[in-house]
Kinemage of the C-alpha trace (Angstrom):
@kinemage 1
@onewidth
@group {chain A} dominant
@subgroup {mainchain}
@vectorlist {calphas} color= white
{ca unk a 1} P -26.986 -15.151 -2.055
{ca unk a 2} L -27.962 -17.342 -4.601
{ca unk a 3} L -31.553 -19.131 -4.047
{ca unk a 4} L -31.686 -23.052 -3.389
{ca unk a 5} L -32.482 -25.631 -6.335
{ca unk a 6} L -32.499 -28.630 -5.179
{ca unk a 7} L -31.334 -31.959 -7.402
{ca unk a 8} L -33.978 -33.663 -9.158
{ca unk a 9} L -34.384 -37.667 -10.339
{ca unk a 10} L -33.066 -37.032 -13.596
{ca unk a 11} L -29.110 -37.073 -14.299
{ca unk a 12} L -29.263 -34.902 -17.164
{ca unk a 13} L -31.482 -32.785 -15.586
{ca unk a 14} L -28.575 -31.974 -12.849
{ca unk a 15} L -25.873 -31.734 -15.097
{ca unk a 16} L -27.493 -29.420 -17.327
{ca unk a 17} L -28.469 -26.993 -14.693
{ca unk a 18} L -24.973 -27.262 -13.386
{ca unk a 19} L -23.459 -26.243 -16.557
{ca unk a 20} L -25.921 -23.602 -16.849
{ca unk a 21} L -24.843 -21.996 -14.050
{ca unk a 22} L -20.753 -22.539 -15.133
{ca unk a 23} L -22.045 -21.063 -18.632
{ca unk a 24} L -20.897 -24.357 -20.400
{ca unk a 25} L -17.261 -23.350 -19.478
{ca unk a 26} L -14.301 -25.432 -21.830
{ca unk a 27} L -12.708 -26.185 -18.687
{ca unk a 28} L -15.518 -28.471 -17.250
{ca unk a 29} L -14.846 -32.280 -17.482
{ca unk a 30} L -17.646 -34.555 -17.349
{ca unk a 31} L -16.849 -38.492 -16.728
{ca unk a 32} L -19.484 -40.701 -17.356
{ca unk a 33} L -19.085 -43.688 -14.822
{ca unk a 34} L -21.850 -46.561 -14.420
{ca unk a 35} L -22.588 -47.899 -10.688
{ca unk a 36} L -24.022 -50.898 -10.367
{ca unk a 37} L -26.116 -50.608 -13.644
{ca unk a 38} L -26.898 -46.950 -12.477
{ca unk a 39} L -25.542 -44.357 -14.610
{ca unk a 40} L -24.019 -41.392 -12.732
{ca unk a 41} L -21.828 -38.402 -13.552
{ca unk a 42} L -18.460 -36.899 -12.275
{ca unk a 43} L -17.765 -33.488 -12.207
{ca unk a 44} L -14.534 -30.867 -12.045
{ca unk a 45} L -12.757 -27.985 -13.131
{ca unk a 46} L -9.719 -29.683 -14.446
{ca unk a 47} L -7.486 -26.403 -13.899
{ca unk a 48} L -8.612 -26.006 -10.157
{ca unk a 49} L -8.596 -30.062 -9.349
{ca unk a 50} L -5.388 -31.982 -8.483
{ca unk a 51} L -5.623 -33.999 -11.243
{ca unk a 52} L -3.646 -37.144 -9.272
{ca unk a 53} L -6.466 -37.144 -6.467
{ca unk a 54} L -8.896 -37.203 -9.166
{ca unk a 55} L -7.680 -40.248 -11.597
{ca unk a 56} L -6.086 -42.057 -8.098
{ca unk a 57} L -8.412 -41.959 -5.905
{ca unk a 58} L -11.899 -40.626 -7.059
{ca unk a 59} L -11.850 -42.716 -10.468
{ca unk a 60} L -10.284 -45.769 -8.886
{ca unk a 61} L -12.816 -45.921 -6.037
{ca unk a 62} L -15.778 -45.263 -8.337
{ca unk a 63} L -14.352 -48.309 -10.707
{ca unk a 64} L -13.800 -50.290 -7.476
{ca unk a 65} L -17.504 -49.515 -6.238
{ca unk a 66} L -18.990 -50.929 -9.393
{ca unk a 67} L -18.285 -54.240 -7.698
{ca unk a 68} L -19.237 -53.697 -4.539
{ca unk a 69} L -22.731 -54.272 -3.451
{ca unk a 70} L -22.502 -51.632 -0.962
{ca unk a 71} L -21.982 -47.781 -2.333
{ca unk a 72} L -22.306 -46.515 0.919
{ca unk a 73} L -18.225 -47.672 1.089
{ca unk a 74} L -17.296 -45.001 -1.619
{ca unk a 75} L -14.092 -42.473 -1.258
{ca unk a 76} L -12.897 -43.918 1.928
{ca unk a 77} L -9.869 -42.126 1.291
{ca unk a 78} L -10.371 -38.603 0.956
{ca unk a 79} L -13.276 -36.378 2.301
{ca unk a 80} L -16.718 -36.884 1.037
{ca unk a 81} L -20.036 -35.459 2.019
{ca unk a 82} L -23.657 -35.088 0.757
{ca unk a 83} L -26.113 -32.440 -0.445
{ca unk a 84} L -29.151 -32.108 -2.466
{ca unk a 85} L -28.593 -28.522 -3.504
{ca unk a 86} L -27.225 -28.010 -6.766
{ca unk a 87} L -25.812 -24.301 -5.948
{ca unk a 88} L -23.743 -26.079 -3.679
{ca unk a 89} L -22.457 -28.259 -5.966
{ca unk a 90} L -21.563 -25.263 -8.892
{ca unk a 91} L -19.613 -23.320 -5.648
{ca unk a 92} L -17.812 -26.646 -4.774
{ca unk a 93} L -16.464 -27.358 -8.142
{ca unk a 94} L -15.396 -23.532 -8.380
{ca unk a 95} L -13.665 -24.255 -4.978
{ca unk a 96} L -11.787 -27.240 -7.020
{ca unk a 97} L -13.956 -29.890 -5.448
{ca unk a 98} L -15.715 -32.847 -7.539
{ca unk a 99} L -19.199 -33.641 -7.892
{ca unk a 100} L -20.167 -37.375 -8.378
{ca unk a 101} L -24.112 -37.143 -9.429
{ca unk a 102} L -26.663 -40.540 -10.058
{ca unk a 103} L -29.410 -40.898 -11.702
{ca unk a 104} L -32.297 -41.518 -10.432
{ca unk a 105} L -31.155 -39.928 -6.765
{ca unk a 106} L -31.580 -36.569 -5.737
{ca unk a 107} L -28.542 -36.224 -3.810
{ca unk a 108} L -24.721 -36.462 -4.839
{ca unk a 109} L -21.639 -36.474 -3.609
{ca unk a 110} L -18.955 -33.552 -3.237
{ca unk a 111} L -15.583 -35.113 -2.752
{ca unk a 112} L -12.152 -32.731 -2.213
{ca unk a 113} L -9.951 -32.504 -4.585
{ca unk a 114} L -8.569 -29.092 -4.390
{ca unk a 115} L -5.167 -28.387 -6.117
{ca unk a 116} L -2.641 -26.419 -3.937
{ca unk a 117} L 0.489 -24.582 -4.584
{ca unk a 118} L 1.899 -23.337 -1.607
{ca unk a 119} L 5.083 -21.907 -1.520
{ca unk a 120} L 7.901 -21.744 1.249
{ca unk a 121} L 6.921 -20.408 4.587
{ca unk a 122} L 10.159 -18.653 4.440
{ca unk a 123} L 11.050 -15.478 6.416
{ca unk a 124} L 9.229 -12.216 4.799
{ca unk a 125} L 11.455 -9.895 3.313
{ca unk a 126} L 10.160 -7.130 4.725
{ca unk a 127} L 9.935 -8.387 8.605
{ca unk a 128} L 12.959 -9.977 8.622
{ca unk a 129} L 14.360 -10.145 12.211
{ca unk a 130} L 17.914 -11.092 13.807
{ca unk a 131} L 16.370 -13.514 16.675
{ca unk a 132} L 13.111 -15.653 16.990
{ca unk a 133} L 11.277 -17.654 14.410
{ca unk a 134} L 12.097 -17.292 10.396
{ca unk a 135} L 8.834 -18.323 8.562
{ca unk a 136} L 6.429 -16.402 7.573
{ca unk a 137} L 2.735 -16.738 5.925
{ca unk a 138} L 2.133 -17.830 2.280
{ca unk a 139} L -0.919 -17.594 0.289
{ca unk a 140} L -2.832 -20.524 1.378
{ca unk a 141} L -5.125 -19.708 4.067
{ca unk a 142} L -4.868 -23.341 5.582
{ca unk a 143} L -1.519 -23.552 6.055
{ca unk a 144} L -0.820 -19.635 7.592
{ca unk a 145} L -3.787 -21.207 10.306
{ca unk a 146} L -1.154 -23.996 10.898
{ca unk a 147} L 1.582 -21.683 11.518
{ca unk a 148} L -0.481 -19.843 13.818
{ca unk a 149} L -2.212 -23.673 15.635
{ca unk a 150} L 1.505 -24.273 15.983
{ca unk a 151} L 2.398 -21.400 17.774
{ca unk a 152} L -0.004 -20.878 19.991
{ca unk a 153} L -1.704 -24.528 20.780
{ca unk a 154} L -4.258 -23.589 23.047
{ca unk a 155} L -7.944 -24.616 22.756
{ca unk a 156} L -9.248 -21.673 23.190
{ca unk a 157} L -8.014 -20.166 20.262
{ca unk a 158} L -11.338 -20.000 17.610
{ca unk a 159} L -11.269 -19.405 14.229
{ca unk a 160} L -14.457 -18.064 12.519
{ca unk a 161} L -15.043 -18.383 8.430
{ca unk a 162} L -16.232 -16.046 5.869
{ca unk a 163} L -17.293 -14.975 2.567
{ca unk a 164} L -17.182 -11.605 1.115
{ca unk a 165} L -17.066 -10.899 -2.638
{ca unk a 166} L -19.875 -12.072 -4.748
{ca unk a 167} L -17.773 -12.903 -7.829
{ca unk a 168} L -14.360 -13.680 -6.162
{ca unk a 169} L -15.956 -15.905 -3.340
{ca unk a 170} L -12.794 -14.929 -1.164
{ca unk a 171} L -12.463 -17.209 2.086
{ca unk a 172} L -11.585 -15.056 5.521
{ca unk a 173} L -10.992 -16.059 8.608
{ca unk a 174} L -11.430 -14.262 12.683
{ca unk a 175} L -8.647 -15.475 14.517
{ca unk a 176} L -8.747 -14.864 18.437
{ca unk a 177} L -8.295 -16.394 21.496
{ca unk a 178} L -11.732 -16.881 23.210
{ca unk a 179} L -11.387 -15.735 27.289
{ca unk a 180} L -9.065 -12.906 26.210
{ca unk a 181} L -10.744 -10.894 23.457
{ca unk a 182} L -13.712 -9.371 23.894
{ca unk a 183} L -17.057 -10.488 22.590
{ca unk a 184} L -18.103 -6.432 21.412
{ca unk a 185} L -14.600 -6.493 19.209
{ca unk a 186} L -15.510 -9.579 18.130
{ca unk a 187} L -18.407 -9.189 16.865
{ca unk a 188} L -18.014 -5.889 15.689
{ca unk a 189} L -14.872 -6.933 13.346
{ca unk a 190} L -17.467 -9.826 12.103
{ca unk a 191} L -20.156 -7.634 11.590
{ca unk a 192} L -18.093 -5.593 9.372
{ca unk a 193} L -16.959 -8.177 7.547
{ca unk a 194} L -20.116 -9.967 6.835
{ca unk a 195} L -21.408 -5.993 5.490
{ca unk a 196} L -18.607 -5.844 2.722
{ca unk a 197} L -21.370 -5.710 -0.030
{ca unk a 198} L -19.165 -6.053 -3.299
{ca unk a 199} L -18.334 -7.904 -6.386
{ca unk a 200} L -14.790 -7.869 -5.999
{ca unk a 201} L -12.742 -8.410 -2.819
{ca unk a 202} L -8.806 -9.039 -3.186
{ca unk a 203} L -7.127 -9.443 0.596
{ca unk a 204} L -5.645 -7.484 2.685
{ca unk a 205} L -6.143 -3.756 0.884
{ca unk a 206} L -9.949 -4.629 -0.023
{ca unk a 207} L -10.856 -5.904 3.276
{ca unk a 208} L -8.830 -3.007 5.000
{ca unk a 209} L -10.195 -0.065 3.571
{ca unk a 210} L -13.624 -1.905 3.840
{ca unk a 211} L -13.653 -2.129 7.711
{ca unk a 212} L -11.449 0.887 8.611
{ca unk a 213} L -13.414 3.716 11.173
{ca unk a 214} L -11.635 6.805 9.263
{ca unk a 215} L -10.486 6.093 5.687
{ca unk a 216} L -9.629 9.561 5.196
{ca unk a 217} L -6.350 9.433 7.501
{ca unk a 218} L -3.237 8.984 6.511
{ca unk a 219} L -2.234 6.407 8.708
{ca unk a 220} L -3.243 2.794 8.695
{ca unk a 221} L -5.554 1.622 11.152
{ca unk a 222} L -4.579 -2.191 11.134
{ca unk a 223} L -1.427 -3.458 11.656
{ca unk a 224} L -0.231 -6.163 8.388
{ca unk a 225} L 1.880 -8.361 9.075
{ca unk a 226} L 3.552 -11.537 6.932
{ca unk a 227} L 4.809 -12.811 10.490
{ca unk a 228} L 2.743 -16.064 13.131
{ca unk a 229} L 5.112 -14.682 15.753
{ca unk a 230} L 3.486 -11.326 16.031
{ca unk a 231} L -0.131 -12.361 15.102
{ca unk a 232} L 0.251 -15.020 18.077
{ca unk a 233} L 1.925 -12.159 20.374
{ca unk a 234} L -1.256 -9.522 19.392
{ca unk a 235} L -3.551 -12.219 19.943
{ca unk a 236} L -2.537 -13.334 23.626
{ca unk a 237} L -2.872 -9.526 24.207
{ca unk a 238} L -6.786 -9.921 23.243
{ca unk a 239} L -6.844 -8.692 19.754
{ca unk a 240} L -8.173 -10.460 16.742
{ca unk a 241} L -6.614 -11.205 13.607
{ca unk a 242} L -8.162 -11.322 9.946
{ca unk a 243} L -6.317 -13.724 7.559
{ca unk a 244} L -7.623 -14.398 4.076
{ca unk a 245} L -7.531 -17.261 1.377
{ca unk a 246} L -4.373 -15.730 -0.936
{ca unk a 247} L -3.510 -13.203 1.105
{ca unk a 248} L 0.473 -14.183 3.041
{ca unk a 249} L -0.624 -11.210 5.071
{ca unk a 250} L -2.452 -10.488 8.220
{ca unk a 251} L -4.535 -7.997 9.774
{ca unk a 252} L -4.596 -7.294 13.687
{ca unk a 253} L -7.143 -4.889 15.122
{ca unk a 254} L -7.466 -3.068 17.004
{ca unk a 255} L -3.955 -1.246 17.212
{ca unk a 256} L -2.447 1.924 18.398
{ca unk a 257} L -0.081 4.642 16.975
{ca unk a 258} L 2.509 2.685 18.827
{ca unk a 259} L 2.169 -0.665 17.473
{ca unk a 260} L 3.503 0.260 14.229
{ca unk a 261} L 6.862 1.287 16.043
{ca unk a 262} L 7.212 -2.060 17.894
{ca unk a 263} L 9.014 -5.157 16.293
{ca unk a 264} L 9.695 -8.808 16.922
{ca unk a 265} L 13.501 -8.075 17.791
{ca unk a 266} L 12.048 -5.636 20.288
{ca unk a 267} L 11.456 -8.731 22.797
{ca unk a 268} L 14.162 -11.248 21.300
{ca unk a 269} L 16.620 -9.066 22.891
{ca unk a 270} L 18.059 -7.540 26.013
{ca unk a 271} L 15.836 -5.116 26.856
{ca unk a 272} L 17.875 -2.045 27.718
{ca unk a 273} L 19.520 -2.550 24.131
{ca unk a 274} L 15.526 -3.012 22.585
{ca unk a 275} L 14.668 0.239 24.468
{ca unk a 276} L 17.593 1.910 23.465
{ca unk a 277} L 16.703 0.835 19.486
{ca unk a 278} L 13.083 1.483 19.855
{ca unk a 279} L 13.585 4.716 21.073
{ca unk a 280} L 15.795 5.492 18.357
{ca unk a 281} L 12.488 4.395 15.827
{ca unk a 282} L 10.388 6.866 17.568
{ca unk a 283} L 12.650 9.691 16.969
{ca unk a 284} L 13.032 8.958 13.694
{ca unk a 285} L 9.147 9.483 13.182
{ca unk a 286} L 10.130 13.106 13.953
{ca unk a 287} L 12.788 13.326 12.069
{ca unk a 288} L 11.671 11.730 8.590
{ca unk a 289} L 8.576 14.652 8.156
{ca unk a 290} L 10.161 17.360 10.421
{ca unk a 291} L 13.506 17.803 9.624
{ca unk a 292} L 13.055 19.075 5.888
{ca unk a 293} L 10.549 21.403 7.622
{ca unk a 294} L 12.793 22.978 9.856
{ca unk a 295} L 15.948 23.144 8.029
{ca unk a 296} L 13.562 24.994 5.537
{ca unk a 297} L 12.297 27.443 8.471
{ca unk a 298} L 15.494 28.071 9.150
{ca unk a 299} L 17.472 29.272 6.355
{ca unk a 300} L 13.845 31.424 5.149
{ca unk a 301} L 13.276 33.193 8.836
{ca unk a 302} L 15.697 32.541 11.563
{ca unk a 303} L 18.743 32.429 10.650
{ca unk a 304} L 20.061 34.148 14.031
{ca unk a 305} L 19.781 30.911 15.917
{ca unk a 306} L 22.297 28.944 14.282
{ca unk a 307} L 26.238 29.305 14.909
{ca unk a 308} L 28.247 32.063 13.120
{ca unk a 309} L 30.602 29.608 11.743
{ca unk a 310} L 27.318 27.290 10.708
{ca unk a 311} L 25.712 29.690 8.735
{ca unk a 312} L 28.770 30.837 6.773
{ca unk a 313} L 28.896 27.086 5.543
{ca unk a 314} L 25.386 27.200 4.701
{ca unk a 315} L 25.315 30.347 2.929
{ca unk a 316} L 28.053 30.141 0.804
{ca unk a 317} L 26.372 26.723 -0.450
{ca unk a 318} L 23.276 28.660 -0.710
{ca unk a 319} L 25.077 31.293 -3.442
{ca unk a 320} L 24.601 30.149 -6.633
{ca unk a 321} L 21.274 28.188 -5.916
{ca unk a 322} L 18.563 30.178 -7.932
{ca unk a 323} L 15.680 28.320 -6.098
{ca unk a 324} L 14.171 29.042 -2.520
{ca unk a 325} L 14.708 26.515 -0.085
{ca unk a 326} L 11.101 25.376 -0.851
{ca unk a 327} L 11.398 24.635 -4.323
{ca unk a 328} L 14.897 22.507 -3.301
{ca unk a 329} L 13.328 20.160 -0.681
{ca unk a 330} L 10.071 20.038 -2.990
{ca unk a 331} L 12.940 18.818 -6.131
{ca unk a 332} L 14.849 16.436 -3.999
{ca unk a 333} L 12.077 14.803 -2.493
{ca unk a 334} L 10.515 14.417 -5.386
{ca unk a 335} L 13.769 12.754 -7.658
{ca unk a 336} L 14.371 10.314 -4.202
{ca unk a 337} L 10.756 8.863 -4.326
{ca unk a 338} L 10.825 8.103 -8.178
{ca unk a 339} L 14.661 6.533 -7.410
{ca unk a 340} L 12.465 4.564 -4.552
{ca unk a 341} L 9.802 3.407 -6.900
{ca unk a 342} L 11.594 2.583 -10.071
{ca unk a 343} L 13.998 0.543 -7.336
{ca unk a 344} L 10.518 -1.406 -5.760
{ca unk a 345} L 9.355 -2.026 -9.074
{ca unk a 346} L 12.403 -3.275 -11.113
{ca unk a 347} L 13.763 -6.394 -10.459
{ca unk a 348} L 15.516 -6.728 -7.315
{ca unk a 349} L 18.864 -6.975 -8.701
{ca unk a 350} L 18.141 -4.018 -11.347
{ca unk a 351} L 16.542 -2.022 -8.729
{ca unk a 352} L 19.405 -2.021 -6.214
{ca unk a 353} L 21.820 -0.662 -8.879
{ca unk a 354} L 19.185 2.048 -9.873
{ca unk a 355} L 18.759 3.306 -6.484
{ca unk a 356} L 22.848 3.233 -5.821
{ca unk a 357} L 24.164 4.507 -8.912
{ca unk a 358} L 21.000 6.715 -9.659
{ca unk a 359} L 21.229 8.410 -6.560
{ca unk a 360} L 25.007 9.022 -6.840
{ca unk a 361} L 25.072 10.159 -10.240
{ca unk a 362} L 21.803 12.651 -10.275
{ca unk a 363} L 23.004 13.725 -6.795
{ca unk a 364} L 26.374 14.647 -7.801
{ca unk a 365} L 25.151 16.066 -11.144
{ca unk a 366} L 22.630 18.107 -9.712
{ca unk a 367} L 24.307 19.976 -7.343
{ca unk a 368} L 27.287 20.384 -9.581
{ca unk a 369} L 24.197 21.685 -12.191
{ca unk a 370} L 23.918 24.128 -9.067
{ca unk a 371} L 20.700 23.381 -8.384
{ca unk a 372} L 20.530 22.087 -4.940
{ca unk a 373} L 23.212 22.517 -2.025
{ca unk a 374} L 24.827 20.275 -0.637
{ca unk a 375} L 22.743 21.228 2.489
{ca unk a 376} L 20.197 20.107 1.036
{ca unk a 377} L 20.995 16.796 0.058
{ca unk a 378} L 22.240 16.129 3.452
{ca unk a 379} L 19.115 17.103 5.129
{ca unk a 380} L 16.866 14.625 2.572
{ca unk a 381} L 19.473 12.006 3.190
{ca unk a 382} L 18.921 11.352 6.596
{ca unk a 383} L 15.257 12.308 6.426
{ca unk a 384} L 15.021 9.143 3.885
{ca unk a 385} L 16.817 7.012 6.626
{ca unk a 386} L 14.913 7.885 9.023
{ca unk a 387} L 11.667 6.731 7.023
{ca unk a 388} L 13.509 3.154 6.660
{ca unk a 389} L 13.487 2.872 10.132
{ca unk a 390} L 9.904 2.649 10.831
{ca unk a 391} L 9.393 -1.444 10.972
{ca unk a 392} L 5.682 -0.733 8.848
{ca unk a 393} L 6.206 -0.180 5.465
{ca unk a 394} L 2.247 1.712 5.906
{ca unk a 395} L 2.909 3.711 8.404
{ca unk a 396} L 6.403 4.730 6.721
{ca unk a 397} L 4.422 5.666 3.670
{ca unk a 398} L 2.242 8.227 5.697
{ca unk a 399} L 5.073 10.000 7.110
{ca unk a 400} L 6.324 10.159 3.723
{ca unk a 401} L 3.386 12.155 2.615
{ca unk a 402} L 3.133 14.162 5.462
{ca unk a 403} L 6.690 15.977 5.167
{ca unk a 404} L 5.180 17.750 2.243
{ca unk a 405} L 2.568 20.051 3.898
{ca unk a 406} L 5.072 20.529 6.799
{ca unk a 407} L 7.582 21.925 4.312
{ca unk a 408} L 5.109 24.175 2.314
{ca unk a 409} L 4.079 25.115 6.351
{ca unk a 410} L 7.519 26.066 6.804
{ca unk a 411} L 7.990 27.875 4.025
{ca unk a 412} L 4.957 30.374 4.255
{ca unk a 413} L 5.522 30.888 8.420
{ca unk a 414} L 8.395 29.597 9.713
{ca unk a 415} L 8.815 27.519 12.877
{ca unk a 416} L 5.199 28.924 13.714
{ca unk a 417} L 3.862 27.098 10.629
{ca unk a 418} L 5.590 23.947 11.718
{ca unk a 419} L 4.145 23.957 15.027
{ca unk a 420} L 0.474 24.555 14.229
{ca unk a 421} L 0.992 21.631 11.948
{ca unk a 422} L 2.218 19.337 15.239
{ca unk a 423} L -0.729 20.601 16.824
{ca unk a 424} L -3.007 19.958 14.408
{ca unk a 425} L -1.273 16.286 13.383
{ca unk a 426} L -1.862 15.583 17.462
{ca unk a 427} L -5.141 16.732 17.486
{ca unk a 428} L -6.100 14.175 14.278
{ca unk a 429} L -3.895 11.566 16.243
{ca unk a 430} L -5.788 11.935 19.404
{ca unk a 431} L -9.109 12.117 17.566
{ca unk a 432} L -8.714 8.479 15.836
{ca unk a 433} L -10.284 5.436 16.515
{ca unk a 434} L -10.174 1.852 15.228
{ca unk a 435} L -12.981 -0.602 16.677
{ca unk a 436} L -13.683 1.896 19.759
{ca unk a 437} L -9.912 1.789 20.711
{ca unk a 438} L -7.749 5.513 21.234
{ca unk a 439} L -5.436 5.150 17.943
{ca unk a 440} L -2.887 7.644 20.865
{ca unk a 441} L -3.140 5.360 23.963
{ca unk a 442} L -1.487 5.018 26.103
{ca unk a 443} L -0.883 8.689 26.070
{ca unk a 444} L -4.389 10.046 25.057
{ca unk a 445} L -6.332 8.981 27.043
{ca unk a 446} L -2.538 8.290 28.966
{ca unk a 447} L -2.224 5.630 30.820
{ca unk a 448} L 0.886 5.057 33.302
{ca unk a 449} L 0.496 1.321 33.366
{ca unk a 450} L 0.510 0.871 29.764
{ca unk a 451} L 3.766 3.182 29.369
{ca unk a 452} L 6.154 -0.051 30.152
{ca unk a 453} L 6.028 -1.074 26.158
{ca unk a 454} L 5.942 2.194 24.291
{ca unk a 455} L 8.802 4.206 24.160
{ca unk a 456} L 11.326 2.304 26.044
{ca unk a 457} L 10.070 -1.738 26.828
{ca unk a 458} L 10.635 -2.961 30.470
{ca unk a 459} L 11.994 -6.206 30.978
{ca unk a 460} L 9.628 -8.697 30.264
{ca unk a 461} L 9.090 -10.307 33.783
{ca unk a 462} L 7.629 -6.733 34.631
{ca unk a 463} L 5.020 -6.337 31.664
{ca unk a 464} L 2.193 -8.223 34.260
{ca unk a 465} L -0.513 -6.699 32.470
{ca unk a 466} L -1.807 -6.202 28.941
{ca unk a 467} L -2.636 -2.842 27.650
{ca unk a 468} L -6.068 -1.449 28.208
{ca unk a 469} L -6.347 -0.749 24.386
{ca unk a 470} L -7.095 -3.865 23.481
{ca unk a 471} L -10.110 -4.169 25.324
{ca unk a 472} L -8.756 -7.855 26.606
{ca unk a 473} L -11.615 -9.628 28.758
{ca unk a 474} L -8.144 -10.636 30.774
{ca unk a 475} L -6.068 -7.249 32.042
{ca unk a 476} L -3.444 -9.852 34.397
{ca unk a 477} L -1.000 -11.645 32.379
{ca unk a 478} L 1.489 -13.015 34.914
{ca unk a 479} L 2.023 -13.069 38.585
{ca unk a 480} L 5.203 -13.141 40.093
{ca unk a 481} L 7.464 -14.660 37.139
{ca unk a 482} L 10.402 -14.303 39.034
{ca unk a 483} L 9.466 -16.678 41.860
{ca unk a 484} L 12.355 -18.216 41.747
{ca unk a 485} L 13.896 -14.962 43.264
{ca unk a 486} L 11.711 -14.622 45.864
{ca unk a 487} L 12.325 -17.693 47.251
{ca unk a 488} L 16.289 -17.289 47.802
């Protein structure tokens, strides 16, 4: 924190200090303006200011002040305050603000003038959903607090500022509704922000590896999210969100295994087809780091549980393969997640026809090299799907990872290896915590109540009550929503 040094008398005095502190930057303009036979001094950082605001406003009502007997009446028409701090003034103008300085006074003006470029609050990409709202947050931290305001206009809901990052200065902001979440969350997500000691602090992956409990898991520990629709629906269930300045992402916390599982389309929909979808997600988790596992398992050590006819199919594709099963998976694998990154990082057009025709051609041409089986490339096929089903692109990355050590599991002891490595994945599940919440619940510590939006999702009218995991000063959420039925 920079110490206090307050503006003296002399103009030159102030403006030298100031550019002192900017290290006589190019980019500093200094306007020399006269106020009723006083001469003053306004500065900005033309590639931060909106130059229009500046020369339209600021300018004109200085010039138009020079003939008014009262200066008291400057910048009517923007925002305008007053300080005697020149540290102030140097963070204001890095903020894109102007500073209007006299001599001869030991205070001056700081008048807005911040430049924005804000995109389209379009629908994210990567949360895109079928039903509900299509916008999504954008890099300005004002306007993703508007999306949010609009959503959920209650006055209760608070927003808290901060600063973290000693060089970057980047603005964050505690979102949460104030007779629902808890004051021990909240101040325990704001105590950890307020900690981050560092020089450098770029939103969301700074801040989240900052305030996570266990940054040696695999799996994420706040929920991001580009949507207002789900921050709004996390926040009426007591939790708080963290959005920063440049950031179109937010962070919810606390949240459970389970939350990364759940999407929007989950409650825009009938709920018997949502249950029937989600449930499909959750056995995909399975799938997309076990099946590789036990497909490997099975063709090493037990082969007498499969049909006769089964594995005569799979061993006469197994002939001519000079590799172990291990050494297949471990090649395939491997060829699909560069085909998956050169595909993310291309352009999106270029990237499409990469993963497409790569994956035909180097798939047909490598099992026709007789590397793989065609087995094989069945078996990482729909283990890939089934990663694409998980709705968080973090949590698909862990399970991702964690196929590998399953596989080399299975591959040194069978289906025994595989199931130590369930029991020991369940015993690091059950062991996590994020802000003093069970990363497992509602099954460890389990929870029948809190069982009606995991799996499966009842119908809404029967979710009364909000899970216990979020610590909500507020367990009741509705009454008898169906009154209506009652009555008849």
């Amino acid at each position: 924190m920079n110490k206090p040094h307050f503006a003296v008398a002399a103009l030159a005095d102030n403006v030298a200090f100031i550019e002192q502190q900017l290290f006589h930057t190019d980019d500093l303009v200094k306007h020399a303006v006269v106020l009723h036979d006083t001469p003053g001094m306004l500065l900005y950082i033309d590639s931060v200011v909106d130059q229009e605001v500046v020369q339209t406003h600021i300018l004109g009502d200085l010039y138009d002040s020079s003939n008014d007997s009262h200066s008291h009446n400057m910048f009517t028409t923007l925002g305008s305050s007053k300080d005697n701090d020149l540290q102030t003034a140097v963070e204001a103008l890095i903020q894109g603000n102007c500073a209007f300085i006299l001599d001869g006074i030991c205070e001056f003006y700081i008048l807005s003038s911040e430049k924005w470029y804000a995109r389209s609050t379009a629908e994210p990409e990567n949360e895109g959903v079928i039903r509900g709202p299509h916008n999504g947050f954008v890099e300005p931290l004002q306007v993703n607090l508007n999306l949010v305001r609009k959503q959920l206009t209650s006055p209760s809901l608070i927003v808290r500022y901060h600063t973290v990052g000693s060089k970057t200065r980047t603005k964050v902001a505690v979102v949460y509704v104030q007779d629902l979440a808890n004051p021990e969350l909240v101040e325990n997500v704001q105590h950890r922000i307020q900690s981050i000691d560092s020089d450098m602090v770029m939103p969301p992956g700074f801040i989240q590896e900052f305030m996570e409990d266990n940054p040696y898991s695999l799996f994420p520990q706040q929920l991001s999210t580009e949507r207002p629709d789900r921050v709004v629906a996390h926040l009426m269930e007591g939790r708080v969100a963290i959005i920063a300045d440049g950031s179109p992402s937010a962070l919810i916390a606390p949240v459970t295994f389970f939350a990364f599982y759940q999407s929007p389309d989950d409650y825009h929909g009938r709920w018997l087809i949502s249950s029937f979808l989600r449930f499909i997600r959750m056995v995909s988790f399975m799938i997309a780091f076990t099946l590789p596992a036990v497909y490997i398992a099975t063709i090493t050590f037990h082969w007498a549980i499969l049909p006769l006819e089964l594995a005569h199919t799979i061993k006469k594709s197994l002939q001519n393969i000079p590799f172990p099963a291990l050494v297949e998976a471990m090649l395939l694998e491997l060829i699909f997640e560069v085909l998956r990154e050169a595909g993310v990082r291309l352009p999106s057009r270029v990237g499409q026809t990469i993963g497409i025709v790569g994956g035909l051609v180097i798939g047909d041409a490598i099992v026709r090299a007789g590397l793989v089986s065609y087995t094989m490339i069945i078996v990482v096929s729909l283990t890939a799907i089934s990663s694409f089903l998980i709705p968080s692109h973090e949590m698909s990355s862990a399970v991702r990872i964690l196929r590998f050590p399953m596989m080399v599991a299975a591959a040194i002891f069978g289906y025994i290896g595989i199931s130590f490595g369930l029991v020991i994945l369940t015993i690091h599940l059950c062991k996590l915590e994020t802000f003093g919440t069970p990363y497992f619940a509602p099954l460890a510590p389990f929870r029948l109540a809190d069982m009606k939006d995991v799996m499966i999702r009842f119908p809404i009218w029967a979710l009364r009550g909000r899970p216990h995991g979020t610590q909500a000063q507020k367990l009741k959420q509705q009454d008898f929503p169906r009154s209506w039925k009652r009555r008849e």
